[in-house]
N, C-alpha and C positions, 0 to 999 in steps of 0.2 A: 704262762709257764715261767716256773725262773728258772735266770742261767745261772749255773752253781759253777765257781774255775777254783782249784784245788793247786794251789803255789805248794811245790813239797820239794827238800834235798834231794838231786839227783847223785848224792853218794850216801846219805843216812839211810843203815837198813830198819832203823828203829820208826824212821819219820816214812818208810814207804812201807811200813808194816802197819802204819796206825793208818796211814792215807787206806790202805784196801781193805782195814775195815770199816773207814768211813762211807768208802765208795759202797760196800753189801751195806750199812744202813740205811743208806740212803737209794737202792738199784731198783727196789719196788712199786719206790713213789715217783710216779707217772708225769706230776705238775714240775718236778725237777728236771732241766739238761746238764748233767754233770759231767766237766770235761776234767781231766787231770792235768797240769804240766810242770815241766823243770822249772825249779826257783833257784834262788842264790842259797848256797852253802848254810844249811840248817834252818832253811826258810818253811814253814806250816803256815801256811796261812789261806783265808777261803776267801773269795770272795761272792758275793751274793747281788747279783745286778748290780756292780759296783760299789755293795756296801762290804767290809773288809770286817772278815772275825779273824780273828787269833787263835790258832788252834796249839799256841804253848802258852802256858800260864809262868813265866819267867824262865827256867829250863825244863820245866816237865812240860810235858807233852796231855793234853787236856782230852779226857776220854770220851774215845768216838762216838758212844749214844749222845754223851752230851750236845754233842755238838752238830750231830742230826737234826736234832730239838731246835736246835738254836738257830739252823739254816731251814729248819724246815716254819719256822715264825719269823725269821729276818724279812721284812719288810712289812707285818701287819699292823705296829707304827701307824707307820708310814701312808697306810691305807684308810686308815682312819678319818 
């Protein structure tokens, strides 16, 4: 199972509207623990068993299928 932690502004309503659609992409899939918590001030960011995605691509905000995809392959690498 990976642990999926979800860094998000706890005052952006933009950054905690894209965080709860990430969370319903990712709530079906069973191999994920997704926890949520408060980050620093405009903070997105995932972390994936310690490996760290960036869920804003300089100030836009990087769209939550995408980034499903990209937590739900982060570590296959690795596995290799």
């Amino acid at each position: 199972m990976k642990n999926v932690t979800i860094h998000r502004c706890p005052v952006c309503d933009n950054i905690k509207a894209q965080t709860d659609q990430l969370v319903a992409n990712l709530k079906s899939d069973q191999s994920l623990n997704v926890n949520v918590v408060d980050g620093a001030r405009g903070e997105f960011t995932i972390e994936v068993d310690g490996n760290r995605i960036d869920g804003k691509s300089g100030d836009s905000l990087r769209d939550a299928s995408e980034l499903a995809s990209e937590i739900r392959g982060a570590g296959a690498a690795q596995a290799r």
